[in-house]
MARKOLGU-144485 format. One record per residue: residue in three letters; x, y, z of N, C-alpha, C, CB in turn. Coordinates in steps of 0.001 Angstrom, whole numbers, plus 500000, padded with zeros to 6 digits. Last residue first. Glycine has a CB too. Example, Ala and Ser with C-alpha at 12.3 -4.5 7.8 and 13.67 -1.06 7.14 Angstrom:
<rs>
SER512850497750507080513670498940507140512900500030507870514084499402505725 ALA513190494310507800512300495500507800513200496700507800511308495527509046 
</rs>
This chain:
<rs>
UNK880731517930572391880050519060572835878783518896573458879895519871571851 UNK882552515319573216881521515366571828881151517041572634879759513704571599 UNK885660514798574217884291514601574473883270515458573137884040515244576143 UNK888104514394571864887960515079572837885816514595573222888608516913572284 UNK889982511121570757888822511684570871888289512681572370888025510486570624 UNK893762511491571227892469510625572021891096511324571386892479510868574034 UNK895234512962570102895705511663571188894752511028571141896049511858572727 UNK893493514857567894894114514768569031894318513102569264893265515567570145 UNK895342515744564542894654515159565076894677514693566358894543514557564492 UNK897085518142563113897221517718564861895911517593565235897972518909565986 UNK896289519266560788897742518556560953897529517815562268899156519688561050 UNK893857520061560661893956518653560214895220517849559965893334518604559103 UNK893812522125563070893266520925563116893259519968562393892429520990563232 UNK895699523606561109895880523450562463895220521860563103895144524810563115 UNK894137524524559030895306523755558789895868522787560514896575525096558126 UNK892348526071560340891886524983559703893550524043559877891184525442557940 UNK893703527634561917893125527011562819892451525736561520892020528137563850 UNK894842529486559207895774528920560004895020527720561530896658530427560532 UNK892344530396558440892118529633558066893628528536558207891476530103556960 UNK891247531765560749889941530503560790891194529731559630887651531057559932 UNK894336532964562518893026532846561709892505531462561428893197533496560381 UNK895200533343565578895103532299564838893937533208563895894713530765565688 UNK895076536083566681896356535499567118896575534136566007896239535019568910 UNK893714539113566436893304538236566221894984537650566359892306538233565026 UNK891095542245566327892577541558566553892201540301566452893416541810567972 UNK889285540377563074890495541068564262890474541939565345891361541768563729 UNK887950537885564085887739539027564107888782539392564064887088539470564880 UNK887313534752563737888154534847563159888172536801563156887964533850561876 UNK885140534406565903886573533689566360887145534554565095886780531605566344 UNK882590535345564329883266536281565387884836535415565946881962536533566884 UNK882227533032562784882917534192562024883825535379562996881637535001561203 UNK881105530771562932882341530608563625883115532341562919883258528757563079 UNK878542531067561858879014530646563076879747530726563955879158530084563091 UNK879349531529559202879086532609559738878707532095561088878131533413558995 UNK881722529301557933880069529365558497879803530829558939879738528272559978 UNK884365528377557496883284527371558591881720527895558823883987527367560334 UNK884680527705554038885098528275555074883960528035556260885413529705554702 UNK885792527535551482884526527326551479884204527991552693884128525950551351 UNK888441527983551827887620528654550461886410528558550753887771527985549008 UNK889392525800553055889491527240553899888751528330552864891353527773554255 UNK888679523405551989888477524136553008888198525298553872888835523986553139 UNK890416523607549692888888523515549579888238524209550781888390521976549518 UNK892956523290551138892603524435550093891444524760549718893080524281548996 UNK892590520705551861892869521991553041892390522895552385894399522455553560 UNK890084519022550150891151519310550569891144520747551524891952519291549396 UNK887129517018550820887760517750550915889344518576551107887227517702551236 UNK885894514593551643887128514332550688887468515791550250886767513270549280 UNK884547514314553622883853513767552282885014514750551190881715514273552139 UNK886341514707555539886387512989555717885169512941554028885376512122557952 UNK886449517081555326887681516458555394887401514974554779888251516476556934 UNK884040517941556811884496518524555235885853517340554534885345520555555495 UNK884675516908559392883706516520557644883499516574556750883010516564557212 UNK886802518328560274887050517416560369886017516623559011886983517187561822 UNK885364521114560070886486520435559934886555519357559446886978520317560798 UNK883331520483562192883065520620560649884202520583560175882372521814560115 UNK884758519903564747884122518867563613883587519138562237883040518289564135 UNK885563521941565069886956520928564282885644520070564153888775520110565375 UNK883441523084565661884320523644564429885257522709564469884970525160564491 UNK882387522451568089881974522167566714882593522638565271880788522595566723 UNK884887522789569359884678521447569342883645521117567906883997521028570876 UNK884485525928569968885963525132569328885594523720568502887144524595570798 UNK882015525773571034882277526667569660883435525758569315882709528541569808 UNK882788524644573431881973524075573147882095524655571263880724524353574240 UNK884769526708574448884975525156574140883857524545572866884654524251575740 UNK883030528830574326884004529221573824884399527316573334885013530310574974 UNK881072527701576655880596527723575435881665528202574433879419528513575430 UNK883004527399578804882489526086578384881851526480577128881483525347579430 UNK883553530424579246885069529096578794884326528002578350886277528346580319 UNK881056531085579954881988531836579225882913530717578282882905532750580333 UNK880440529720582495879886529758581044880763530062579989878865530697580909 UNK882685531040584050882959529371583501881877529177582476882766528017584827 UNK883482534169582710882647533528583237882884532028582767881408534133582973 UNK885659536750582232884797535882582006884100535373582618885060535264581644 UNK886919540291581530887181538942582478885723537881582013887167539483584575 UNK888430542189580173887304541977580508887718540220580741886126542572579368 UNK889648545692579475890022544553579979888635543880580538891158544799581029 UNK887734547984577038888518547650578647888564546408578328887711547943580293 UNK889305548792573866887862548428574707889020548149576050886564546676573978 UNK891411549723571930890774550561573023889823550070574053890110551527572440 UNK892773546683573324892694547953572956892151548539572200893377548276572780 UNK891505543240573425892446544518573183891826546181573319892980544332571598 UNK890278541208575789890006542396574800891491542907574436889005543708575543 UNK892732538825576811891528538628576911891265540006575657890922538667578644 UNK894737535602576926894585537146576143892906537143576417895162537234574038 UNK894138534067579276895595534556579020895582535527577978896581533423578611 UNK891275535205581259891933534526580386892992534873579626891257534199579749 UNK890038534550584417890905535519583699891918535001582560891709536200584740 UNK886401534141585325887627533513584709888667534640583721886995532214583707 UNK884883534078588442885206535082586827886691534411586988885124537444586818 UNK882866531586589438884020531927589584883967532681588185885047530776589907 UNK880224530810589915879872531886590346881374532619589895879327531816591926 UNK880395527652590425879822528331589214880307529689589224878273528322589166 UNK883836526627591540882391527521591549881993528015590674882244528500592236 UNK885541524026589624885172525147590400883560526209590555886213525905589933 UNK885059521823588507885527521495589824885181522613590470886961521145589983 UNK883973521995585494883407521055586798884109521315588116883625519413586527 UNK885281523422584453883865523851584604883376523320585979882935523290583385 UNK887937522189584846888002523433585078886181523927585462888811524132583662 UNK887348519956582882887617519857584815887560521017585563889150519356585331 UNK886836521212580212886067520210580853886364520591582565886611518557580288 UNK889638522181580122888979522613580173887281522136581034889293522836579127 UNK891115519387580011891194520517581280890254521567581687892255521305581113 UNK890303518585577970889599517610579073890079518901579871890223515723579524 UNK891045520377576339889411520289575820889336519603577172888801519298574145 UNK894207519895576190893366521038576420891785521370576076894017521889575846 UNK893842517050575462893859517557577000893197518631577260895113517859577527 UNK893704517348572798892395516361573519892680516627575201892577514254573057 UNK895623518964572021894293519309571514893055518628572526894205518724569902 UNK898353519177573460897403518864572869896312518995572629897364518373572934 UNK901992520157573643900638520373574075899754519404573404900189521773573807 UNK904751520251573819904229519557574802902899519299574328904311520209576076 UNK905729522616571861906197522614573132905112521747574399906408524230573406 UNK904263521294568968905948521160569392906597521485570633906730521967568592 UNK901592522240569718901630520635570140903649520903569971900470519078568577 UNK900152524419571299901352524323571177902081523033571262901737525077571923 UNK897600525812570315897382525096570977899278524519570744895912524299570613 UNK896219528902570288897096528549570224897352527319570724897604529279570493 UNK892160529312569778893550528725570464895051529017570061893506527307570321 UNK890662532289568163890925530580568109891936530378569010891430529887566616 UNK888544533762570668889491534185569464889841532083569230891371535680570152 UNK887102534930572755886471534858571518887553535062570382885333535903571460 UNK890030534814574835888302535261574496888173535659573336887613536442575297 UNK891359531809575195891675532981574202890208533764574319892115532394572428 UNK892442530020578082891204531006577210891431531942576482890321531700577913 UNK894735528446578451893796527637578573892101528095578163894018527276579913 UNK896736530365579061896554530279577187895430528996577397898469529673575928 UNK895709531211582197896837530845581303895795530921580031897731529218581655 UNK893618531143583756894004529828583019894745529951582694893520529260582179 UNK892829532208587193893471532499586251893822531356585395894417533154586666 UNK889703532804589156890411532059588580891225532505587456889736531204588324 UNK888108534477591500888794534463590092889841533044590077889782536075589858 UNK886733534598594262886309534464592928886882534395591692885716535178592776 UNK888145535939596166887204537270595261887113535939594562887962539081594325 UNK888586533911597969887715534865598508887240535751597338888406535671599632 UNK890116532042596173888587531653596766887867532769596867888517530988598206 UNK891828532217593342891600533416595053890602532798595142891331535416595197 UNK894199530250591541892403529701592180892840531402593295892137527139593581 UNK895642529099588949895499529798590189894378530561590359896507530577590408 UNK897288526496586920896320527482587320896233527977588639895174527050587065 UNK899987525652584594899050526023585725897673526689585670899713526812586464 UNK901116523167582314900365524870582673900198524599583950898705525460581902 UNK902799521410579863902323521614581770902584522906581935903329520697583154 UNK903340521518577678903371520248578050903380520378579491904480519481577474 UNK900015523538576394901834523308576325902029521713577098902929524866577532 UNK897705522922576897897886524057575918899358524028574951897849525455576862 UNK898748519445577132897350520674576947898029521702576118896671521566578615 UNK899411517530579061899379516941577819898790518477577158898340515362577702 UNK898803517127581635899813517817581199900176518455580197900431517367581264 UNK895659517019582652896439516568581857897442517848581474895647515909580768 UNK895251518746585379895072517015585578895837516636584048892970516307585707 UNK897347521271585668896317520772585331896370519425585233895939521285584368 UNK898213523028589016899089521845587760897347521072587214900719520037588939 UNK898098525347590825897550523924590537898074523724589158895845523753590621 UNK897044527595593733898399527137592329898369525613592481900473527797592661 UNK895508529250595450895895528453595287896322527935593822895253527989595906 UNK895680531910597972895956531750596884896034530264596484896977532448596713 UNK894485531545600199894006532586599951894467532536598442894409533692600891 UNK895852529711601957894971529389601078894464530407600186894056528854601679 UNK898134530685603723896926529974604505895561529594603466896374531128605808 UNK899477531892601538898780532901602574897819532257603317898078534100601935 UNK899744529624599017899934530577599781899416531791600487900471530770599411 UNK899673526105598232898992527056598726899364528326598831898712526761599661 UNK899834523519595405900758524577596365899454525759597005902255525611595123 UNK899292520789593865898646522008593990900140522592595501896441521706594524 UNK900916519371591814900114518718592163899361520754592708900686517144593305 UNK904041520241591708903333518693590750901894518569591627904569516716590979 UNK905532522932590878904499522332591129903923521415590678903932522844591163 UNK908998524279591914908061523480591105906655522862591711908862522367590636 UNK910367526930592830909445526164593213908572525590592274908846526739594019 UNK913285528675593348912449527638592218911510527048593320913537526212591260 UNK914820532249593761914520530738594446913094529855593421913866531105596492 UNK916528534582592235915353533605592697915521532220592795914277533686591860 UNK919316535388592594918340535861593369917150535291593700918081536787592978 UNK920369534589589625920758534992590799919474535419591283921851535977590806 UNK918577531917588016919069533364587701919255533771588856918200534331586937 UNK918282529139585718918891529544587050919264531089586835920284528574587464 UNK916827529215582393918025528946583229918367529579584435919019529127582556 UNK913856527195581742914373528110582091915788528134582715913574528517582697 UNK913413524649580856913581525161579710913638526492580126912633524811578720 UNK912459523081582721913445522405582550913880523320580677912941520493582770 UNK910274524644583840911843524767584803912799524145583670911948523600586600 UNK908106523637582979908581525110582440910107525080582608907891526490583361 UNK907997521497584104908018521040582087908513522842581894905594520385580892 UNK908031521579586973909056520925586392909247521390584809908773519422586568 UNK905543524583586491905952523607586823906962522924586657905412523187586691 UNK906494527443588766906191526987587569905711525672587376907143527137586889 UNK907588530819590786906663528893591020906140528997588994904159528907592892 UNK910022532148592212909578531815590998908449530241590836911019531719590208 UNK910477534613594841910435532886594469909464532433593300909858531969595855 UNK913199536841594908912048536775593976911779534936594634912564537145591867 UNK915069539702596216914721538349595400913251537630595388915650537275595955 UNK914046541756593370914969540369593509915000540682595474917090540465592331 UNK911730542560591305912826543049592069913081541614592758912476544431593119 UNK912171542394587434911653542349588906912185541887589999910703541786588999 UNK913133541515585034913219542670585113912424543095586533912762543204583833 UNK912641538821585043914258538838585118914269540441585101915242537964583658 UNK910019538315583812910328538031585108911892538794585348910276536319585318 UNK908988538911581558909237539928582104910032539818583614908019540532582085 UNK908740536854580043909774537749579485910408538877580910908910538712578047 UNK906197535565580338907294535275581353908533536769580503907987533027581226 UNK904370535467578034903734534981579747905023535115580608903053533028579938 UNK905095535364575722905086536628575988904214537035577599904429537252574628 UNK907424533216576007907738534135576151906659535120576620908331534301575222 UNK905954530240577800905614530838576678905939532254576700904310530620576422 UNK905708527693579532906442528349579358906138529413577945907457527511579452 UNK902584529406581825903243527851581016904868529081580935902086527037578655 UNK902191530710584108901329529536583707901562528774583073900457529653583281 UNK904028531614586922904260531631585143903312530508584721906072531207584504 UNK904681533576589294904184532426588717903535532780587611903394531683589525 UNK906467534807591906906125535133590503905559533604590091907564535764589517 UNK906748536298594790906061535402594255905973535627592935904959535273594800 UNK908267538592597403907563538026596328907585536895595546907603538651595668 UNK907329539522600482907964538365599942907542538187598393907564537097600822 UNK907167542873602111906915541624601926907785540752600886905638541632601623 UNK907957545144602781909036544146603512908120542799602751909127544219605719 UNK907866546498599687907812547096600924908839546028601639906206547249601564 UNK905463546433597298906609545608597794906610545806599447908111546136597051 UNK904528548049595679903892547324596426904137546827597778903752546574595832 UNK906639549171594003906081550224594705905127548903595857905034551552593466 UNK907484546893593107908513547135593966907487548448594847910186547605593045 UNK905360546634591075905955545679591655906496546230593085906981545152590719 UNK905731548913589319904409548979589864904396547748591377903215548520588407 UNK908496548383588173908048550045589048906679549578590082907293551669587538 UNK907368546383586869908987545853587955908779547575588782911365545533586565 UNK906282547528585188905347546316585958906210546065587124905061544741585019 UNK907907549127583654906885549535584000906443548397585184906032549766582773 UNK909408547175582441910021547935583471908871548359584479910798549188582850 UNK908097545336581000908886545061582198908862546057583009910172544756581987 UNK906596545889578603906477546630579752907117545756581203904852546993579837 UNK908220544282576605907612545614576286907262546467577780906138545314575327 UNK908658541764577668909715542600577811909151544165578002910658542393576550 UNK905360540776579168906554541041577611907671541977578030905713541989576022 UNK904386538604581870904315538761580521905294539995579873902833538979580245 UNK904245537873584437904658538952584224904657539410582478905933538897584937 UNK901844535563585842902411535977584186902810537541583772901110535615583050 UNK901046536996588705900837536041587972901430536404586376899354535751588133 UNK902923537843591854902373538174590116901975537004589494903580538790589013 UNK901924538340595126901989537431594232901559538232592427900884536191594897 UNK903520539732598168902820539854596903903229538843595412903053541381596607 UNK903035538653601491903687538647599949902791539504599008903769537017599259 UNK901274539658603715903336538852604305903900539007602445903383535881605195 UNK898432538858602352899458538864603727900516538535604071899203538403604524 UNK898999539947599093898363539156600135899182539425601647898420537504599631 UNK898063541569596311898584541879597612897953541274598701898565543191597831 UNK898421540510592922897840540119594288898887540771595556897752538282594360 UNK898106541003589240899115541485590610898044541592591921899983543326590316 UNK898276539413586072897447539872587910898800540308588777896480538029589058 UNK898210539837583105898839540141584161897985539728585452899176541535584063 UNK897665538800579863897019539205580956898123538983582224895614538376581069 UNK898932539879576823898932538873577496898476539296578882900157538251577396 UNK898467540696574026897728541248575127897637540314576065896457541720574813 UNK901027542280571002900059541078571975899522541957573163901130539555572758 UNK902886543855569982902861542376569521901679541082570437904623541904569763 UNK902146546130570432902037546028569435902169544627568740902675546848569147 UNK900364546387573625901702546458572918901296545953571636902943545605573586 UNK898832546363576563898348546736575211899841546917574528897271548221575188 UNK898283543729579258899109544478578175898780545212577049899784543758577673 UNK896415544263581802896450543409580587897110544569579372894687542740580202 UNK896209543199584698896456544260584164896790543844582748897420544988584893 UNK893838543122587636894286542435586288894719543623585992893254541665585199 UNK894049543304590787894131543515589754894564542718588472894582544266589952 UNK893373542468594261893471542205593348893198542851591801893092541474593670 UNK892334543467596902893678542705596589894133542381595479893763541661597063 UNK889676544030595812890801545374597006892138544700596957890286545538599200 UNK889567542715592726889055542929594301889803543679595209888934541686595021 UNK889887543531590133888615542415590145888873541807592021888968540718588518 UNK890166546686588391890119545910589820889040544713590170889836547005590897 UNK891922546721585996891005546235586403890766545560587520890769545783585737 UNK894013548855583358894249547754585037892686547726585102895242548681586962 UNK896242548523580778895080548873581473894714548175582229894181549085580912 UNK899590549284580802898896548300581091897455548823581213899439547652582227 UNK901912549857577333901047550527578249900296549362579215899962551451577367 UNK903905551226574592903248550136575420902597550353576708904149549220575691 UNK903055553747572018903719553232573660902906552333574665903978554593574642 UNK901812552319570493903123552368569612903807552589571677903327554206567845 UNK898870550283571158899248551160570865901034551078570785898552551989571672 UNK896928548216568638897898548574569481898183549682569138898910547844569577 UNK895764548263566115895348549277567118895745549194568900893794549233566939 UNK896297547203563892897516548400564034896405549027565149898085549626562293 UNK896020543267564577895887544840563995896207546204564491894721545066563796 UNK898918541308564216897886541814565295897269543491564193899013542246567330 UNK899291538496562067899452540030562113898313540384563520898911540872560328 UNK898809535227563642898578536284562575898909538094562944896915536061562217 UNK900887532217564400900206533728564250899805534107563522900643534636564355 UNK901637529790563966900268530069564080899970531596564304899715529243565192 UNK904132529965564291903489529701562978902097529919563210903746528282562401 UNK904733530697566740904850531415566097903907531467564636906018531342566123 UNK905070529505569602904145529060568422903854529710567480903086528762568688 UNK906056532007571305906172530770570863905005530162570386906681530063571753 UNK906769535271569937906120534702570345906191533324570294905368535126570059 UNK909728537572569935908675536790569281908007535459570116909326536298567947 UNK909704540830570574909342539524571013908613538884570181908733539491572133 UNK912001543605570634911332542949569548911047540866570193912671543271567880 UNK912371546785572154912426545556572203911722544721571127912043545295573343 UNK912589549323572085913026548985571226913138546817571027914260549970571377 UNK910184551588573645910579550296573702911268549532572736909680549731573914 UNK909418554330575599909144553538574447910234552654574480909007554292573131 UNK907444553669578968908783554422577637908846553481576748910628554714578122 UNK903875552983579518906162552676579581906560553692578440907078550416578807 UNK901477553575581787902520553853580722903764553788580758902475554840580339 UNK898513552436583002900165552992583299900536552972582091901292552091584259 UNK895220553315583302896004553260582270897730553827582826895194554214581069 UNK892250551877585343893209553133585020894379552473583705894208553690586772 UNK888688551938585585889880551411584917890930552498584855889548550889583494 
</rs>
């Protein structure tokens, strides 16, 4: 694992879905920084350490382009737009943004130009036109490099936000979700920008099922700082689900034998569900209570 470093940073990002935050703990560091992880000779994760978050990066060197996935926070633009352009050379770049969610995109408009920006329509129609890059919306799946990369629009729109992506490398094995995996932390689930509770449980679901067992899953916050950057497993995402699902049902029972919110979060889900509420931390157990009994889903999510 190596460690780049930015200059310090007067920038201040706030995050969308705000209400659901919680304080990050003071072990960010004060100069923002990426720790990198080679998950193949083409491929790195690089996952933010800053004081307001740890949103996950990839940077792909494919044939003819280089592809970023979620340039994520102002905090280290520059830095990532240095590491970018050093790559660069004559090839073509590629930025793709899994949803719309500042601290997954901030960084785009600080990278080298010109640029072809892939999102879907639900991101585009809440970004504004910027000299140099070219738009590519995705309703269905997109390829690039003869397959080597593939970019996909989840079967329900309806999810984290109101239309994510994903992006598939066959050859190393990874898959990237977006805010579709908090590791071992509660969701952000962003029902005022689109999202839902009963999609983001069926995407998840399709996600186990469609791709290779064998695939490491790179999830939109994964460790913080000091520990390394750490990647997953579709086990990984189905028992994280599976944890989610029995906790809004206790939730949900506490509820239905007449429990209030306030009762709730006093009594609290269990030493079960204790490692989700650790810090660092983005939702607490008892902002994820309130959470689930404001934004009952669309539809009954599958039973665990």
């Amino acid at each position: 694992m190596m460690t780049w470093r930015a200059g310090p940073s007067g920038f201040a990002v706030a995050l969308m879905a705000a209400t659901l935050l919680c304080p990050l703990a003071a072990s960010a560091q004060d100069m923002p920084d990426f720790s990198s992880l080679a998950l193949a000779d083409d491929l790195d994760f690089l996952r933010a350490n800053t004081p307001v978050g740890n949103p996950s990066t990839l940077l792909y060197r494919g044939e003819g382009f280089v592809l970023v996935v979620d340039p994520g926070l102002e905090h280290t633009a520059e830095l990532l737009a240095e590491a970018v352009a050093g790559e660069l050379g004559e090839r073509t770049l590629y930025v793709v943004t899994t949803h719309a969610h500042r601290d997954h995109m901030d960084a785009v408009p600080a990278l080298p130009r010109p640029l072809v920006q892939i999102a879907t329509g639900h991101q585009f129609d809440g970004l504004p036109a910027q000299q140099g890059m070219t738009r590519l919306a995705v309703h269905g799946e997109v390829t690039l490099g003869d397959g080597a990369v593939r970019i996909g629009s989840f079967p329900d729109m309806a999810a984290h936000t109101g239309g994510d992506l994903w992006i598939h490398f066959p050859e190393s094995g990874v898959l990237a979700v977006g805010d579709h995996f908090f590791l071992d932390r509660y969701p952000i689930i962003d029902v005022i920008g689109g999202g839902d509770p009963a999609g983001y449980f069926a995407n998840i679901d399709w996600m186990v099922a469609t791709f290779p067992a064998d695939t490491r899953v790179v999830p939109g916050h994964s460790t913080f700082g000091p520990d390394a950057p750490r990647v997953a497993t579709l086990d990984d995402l189905a028992n994280w689900a599976g944890e989610l699902r029995n906790s809004v049902s206790v939730i949900r029972q506490m509820a239905e034998q007449g429990l209030s919110e306030a009762e709730i979060v006093e009594t609290g889900l269990g030493p079960n569900f204790s490692h989700l509420n650790e810090r660092p931390r983005f939702v607490s157990e008892e902002r994820w209570i309130g959470f689930v009994l404001a934004n009952p889903p669309s539809r009954q999510p599958p039973k665990p």
